[in-house]
C-alpha positions as CSV (number, residue, x, y, z in Angstrom):
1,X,96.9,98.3,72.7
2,X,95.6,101.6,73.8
3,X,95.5,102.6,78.0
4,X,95.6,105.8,79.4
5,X,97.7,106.5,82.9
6,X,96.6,109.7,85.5
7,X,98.8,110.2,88.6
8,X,99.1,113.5,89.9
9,X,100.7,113.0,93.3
10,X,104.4,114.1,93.8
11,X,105.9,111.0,96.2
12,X,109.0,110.9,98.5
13,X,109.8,107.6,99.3
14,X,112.5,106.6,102.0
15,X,113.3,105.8,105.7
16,X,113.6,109.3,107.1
17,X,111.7,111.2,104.4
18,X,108.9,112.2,106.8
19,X,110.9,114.6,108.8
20,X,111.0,116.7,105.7
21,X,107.7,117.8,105.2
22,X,107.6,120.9,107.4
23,X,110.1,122.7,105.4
24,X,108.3,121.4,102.3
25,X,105.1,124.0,103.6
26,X,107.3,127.2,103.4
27,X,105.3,129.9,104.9
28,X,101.8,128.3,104.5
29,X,99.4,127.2,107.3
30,X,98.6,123.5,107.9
31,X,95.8,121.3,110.3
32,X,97.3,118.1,111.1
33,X,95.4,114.8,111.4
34,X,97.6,112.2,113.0
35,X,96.8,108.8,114.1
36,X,96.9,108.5,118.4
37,X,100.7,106.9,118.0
38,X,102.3,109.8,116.7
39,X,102.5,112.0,120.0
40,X,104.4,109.0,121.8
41,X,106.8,108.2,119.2
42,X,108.0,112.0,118.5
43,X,106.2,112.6,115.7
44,X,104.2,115.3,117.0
45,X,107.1,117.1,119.4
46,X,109.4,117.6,116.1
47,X,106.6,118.4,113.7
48,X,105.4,121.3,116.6
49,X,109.0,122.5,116.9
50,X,109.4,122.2,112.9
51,X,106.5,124.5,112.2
52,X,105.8,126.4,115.2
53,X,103.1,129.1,114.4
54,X,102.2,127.2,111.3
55,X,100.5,124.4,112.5
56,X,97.1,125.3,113.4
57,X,95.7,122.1,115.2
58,X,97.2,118.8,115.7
59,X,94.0,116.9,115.8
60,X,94.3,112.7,117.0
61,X,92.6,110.3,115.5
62,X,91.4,107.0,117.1
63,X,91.7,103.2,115.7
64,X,88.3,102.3,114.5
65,X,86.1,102.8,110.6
66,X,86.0,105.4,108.5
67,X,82.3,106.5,108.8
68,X,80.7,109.8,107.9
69,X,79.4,110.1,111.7
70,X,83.4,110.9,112.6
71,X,83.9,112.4,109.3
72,X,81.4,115.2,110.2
73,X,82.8,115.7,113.7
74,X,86.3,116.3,112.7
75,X,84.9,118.7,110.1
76,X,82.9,120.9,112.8
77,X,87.0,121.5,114.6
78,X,89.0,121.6,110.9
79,X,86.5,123.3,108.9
80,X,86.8,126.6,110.7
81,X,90.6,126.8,110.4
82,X,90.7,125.9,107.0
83,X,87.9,129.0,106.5
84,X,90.0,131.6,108.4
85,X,93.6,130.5,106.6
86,X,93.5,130.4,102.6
87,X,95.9,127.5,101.6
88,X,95.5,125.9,104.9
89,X,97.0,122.4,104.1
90,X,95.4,119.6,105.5
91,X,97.8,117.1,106.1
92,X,97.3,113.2,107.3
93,X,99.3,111.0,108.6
94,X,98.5,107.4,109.4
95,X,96.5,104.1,108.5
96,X,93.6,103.6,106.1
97,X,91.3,105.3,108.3
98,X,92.8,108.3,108.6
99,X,93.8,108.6,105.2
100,X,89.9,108.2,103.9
101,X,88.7,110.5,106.8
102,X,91.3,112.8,105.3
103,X,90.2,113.2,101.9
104,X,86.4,113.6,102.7
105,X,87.5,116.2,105.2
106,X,89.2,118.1,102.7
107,X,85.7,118.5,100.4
108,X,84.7,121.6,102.2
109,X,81.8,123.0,100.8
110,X,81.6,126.9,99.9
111,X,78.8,127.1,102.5
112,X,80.6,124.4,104.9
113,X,77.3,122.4,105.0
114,X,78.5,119.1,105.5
115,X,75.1,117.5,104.7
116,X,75.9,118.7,101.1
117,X,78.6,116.4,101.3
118,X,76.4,113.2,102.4
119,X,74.2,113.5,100.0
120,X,77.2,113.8,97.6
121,X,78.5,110.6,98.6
122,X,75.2,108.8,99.1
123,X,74.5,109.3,95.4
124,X,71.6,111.8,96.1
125,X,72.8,114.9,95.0
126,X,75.5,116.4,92.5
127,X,79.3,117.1,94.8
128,X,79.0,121.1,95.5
129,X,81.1,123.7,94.7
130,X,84.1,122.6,97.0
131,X,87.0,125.2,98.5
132,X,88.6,122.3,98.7
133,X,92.1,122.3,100.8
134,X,95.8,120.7,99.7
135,X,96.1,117.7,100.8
136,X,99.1,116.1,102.0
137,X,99.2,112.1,103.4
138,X,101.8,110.2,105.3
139,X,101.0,106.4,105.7
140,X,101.7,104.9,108.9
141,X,100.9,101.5,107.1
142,X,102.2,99.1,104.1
143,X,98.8,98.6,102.5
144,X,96.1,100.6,101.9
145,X,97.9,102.8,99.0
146,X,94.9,105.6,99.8
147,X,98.1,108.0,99.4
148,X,98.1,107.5,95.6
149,X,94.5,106.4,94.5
150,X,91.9,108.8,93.7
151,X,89.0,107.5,96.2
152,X,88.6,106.9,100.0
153,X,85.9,104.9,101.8
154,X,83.3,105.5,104.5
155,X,80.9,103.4,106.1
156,X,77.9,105.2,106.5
157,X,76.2,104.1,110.1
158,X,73.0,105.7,109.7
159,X,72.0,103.3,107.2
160,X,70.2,100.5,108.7
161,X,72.4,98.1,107.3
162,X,75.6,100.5,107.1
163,X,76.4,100.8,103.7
164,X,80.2,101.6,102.3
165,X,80.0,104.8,100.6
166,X,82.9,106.1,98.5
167,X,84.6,108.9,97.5
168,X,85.1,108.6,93.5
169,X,86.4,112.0,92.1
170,X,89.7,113.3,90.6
171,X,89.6,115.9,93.2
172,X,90.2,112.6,95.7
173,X,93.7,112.6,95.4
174,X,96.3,114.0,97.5
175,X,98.6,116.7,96.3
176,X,101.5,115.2,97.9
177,X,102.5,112.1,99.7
178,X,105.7,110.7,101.9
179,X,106.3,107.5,102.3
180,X,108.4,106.8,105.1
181,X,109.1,103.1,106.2
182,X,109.9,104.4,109.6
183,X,106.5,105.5,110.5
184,X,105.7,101.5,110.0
185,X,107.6,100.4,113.2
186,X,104.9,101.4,115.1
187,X,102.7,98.7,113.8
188,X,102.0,95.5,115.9
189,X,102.1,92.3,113.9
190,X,98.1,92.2,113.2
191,X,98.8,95.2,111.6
192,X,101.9,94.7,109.6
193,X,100.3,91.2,108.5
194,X,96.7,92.3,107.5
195,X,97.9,95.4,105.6
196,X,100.5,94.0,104.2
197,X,97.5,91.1,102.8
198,X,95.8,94.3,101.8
199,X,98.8,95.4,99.7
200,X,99.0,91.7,98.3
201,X,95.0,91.9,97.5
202,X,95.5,95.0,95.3
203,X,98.4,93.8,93.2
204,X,96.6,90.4,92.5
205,X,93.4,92.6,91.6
206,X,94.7,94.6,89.4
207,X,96.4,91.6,87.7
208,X,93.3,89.6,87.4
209,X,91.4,93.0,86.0
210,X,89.8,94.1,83.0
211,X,91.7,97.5,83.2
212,X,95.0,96.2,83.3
213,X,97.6,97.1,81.3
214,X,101.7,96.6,81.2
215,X,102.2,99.0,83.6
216,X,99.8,97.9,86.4
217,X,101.1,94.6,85.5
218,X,104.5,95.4,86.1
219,X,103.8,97.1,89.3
220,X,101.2,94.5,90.7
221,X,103.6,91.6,89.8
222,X,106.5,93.3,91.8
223,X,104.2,94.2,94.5
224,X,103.1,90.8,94.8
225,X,106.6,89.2,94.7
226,X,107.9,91.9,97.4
227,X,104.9,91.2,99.6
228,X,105.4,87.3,99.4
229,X,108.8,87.5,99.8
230,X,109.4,90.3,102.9
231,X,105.9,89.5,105.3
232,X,107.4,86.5,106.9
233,X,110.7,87.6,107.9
234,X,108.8,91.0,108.6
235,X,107.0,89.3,111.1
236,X,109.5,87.6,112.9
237,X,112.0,90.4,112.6
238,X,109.2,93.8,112.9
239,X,112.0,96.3,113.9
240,X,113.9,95.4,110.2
241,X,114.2,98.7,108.5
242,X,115.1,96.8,105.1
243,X,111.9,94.4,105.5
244,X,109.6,97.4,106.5
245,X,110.8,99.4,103.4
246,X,110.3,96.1,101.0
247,X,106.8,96.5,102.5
248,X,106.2,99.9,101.9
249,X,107.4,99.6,98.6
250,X,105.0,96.9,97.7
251,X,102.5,98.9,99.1
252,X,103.1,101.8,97.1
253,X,103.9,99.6,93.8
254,X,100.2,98.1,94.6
255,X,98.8,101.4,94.9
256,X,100.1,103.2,92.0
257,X,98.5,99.8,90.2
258,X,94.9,99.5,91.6
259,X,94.8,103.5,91.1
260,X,94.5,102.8,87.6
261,X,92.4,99.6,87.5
262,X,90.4,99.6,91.0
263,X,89.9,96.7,92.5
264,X,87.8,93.1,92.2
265,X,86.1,90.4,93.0
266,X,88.1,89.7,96.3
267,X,87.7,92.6,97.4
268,X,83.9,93.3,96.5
269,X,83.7,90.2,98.5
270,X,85.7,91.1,101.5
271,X,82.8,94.3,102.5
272,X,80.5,91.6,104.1
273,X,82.6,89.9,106.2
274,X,84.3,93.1,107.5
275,X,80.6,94.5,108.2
276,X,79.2,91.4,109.4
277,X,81.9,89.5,111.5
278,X,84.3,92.8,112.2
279,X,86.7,90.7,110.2
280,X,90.0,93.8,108.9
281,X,89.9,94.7,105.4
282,X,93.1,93.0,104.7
283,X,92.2,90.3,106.5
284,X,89.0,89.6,104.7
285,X,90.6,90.3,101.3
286,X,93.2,87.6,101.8
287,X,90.6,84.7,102.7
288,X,89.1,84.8,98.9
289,X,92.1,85.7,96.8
290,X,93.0,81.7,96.0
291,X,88.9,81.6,95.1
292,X,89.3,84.5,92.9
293,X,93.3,83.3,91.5
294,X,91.2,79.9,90.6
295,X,88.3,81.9,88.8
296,X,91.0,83.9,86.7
297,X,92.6,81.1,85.4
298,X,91.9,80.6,81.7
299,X,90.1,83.3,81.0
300,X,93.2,86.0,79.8
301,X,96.4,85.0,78.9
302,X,98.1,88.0,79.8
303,X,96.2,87.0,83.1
304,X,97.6,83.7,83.0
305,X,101.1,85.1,82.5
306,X,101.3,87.3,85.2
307,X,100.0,85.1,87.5
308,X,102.7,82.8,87.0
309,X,105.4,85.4,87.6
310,X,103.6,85.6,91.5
311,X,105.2,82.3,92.5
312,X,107.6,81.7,89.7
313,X,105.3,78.6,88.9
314,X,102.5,77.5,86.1
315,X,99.4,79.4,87.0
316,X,97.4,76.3,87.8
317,X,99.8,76.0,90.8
318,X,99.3,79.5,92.4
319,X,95.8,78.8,94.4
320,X,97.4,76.2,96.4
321,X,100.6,78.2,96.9
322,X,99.0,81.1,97.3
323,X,96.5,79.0,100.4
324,X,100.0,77.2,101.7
325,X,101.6,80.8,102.2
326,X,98.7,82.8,103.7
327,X,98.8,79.4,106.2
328,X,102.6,80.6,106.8
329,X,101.4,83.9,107.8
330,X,98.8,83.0,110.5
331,X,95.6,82.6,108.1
332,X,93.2,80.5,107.2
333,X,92.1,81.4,103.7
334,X,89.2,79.2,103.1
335,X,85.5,80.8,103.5
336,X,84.7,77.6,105.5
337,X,87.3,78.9,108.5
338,X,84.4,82.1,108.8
339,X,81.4,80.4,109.2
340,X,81.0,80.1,105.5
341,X,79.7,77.4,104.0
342,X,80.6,76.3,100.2
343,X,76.6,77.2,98.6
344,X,77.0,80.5,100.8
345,X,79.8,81.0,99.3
346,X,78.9,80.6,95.9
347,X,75.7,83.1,96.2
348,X,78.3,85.4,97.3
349,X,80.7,85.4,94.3
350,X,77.6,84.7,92.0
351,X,76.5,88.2,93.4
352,X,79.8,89.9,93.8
353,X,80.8,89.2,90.2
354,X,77.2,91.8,89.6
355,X,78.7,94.5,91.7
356,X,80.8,97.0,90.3
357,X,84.5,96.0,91.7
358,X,83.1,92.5,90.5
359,X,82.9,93.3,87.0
360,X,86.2,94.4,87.1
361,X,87.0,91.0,87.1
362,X,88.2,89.2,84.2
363,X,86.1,86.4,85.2
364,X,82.7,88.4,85.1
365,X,80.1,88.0,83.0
């Protein structure tokens, strides 16, 4: 058995942890992306008091995709700070949208051309020579475990379709991350829900993936367990610290395991209906994980072993728990329940299993 592991992000993880990342600049210089929540829940009034003169420009960022349209505004305003102030750390704190806006923000070109940057990410051009910022992230959500992987999405709008383009490099991850369960009380229960499925979809993918290895596995299998376990009572209870951190410890579990595999076929699925019916990532993940749990079965038996830690039952059983569950949550978790019918659905894992998250999958050909 041979598997290599990279992670080169220092973590703080704990209910309060967030209020300690203005001493943790010391003397340097920081830009501060913050999702729109922050100002009203006092994130921004202590942060300002924290690190007075230090903090160059607290700059809000709105609910909605990733795309390189807003990518390229908020580098017109951030750009020229991080110019003028060497060190500058860009810091982000928020959902899976501000965390990928983050981390493409931070590739400053030399030249601060940002077109050298699309055509980076569009595949059309080698990335430039980058005077790249630190980059620190705070997640305001248990899910998207961008603080600890290595790549960031963007949906690029000028397409005609928009295409998801992605940010693949080793200089994608953050130097340091924080995550604080407190910052998750500000979610409503869509949010808490889908990115907590989101969470759920990377441990399972990184279970059912060719990379895995007994490390991912042991993360993903406790990620799972914590997710299936906490999400319920979360949702009836959202202001329970202990439930939020079980969350945001699944998260990060989930993370720390797909940064090392990537993801799958569930989720090579899920781009479509995001793009086509505005259906959330998590969301859209969730609805073809007992497809892709019934395609895994059989084909690994390490896959098959793991699979029956999830539920503490034979693997054969974990589809219909898995559908039973997602039903206890508020979803529907059958393609039909989108508009999908079952031969659309099989030219859609019959093409997803070509793509490259598809051929992660242990089912692929």
């Amino acid at each position: 058995m041979r598997f290599g592991w990279q992670m080169p992000v220092t973590l703080r993880f704990g209910a309060g942890c967030a209020d300690e990342m203005p001493a943790t600049l010391g003397g340097r210089a920081a830009v501060v992306m913050a999702f729109e929540p922050a100002g009203r829940l006092g994130l921004e009034s202590r942060w300002r008091a924290a690190m007075g003169e230090r903090l160059l420009d607290w700059v809000p960022i709105a609910d909605g995709l990733s795309s390189l349209a807003r990518a390229r505004e908020l580098s017109d305003r951030i750009w020229p700070q991080l110019r003028r102030q060497p060190g500058c750390v860009l810091i982000a704190v928020g959902g899976g949208t501000t965390l990928d806006l983050a981390k493409v923000v931070r590739c400053r070109p030399q030249e601060d051309d940002f077109e050298r940057v699309t055509a980076a990410l569009r595949g059309e051009a080698p990335w430039p020579v980058l005077a790249a910022a630190p980059l620190w992230l705070l997640p305001t959500t248990a899910g998207t475990g961008s603080e600890v992987t290595r790549w960031a999405t963007v949906w690029d709008t000028d397409a005609e379709p928009a295409v998801k383009r992605s940010l693949d490099e080793a200089f994608g991850y953050a130097e340091r991350a924080w995550v604080d369960p407190v910052l998750t009380l500000s979610c409503p229960p869509a949010v808490t829900r889908d990115t907590a499925l989101d969470a759920l979809a990377h441990a399972l993918e990184s279970i059912w993936n060719r990379q895995g290895n007994p490390l991912s596995d042991r993360l993903a299998v406790s990620a799972a367990r914590r997710v299936i376990a906490a999400l319920p009572g979360c949702l009836a209870a959202p202001a329970d610290l202990s439930l939020r951190s079980e969350l945001s410890l699944a998260a990060l579990e989930a993370g720390l395991a797909f940064s090392q595999t990537r993801t799958a076929l569930a989720h090579a699925l899920s781009y479509a209906l995001t793009l086509e019916q505005g259906v959330p990532h998590g969301l859209a993940c969730a609805l073809w994980l007992p497809t892709a749990w019934q395609l895994a079965l059989g084909r690994e038996s390490r896959v098959d072993e793991r699979l029956a830690e999830v539920f503490g039952t034979p693997a054969e059983q974990g589809p219909d728990r898995l559908r039973a569950w997602l039903e206890g949550v508020g979803v529907e978790a059958r393609p039909a329940a989108f508009g999908i019918s079952a031969s659309d659905a099989e030219a859609r894992i019959a093409a997803a299993l070509g793509s490259p998250r598809g051929r992660n999958f242990v089912g692929a050909p």
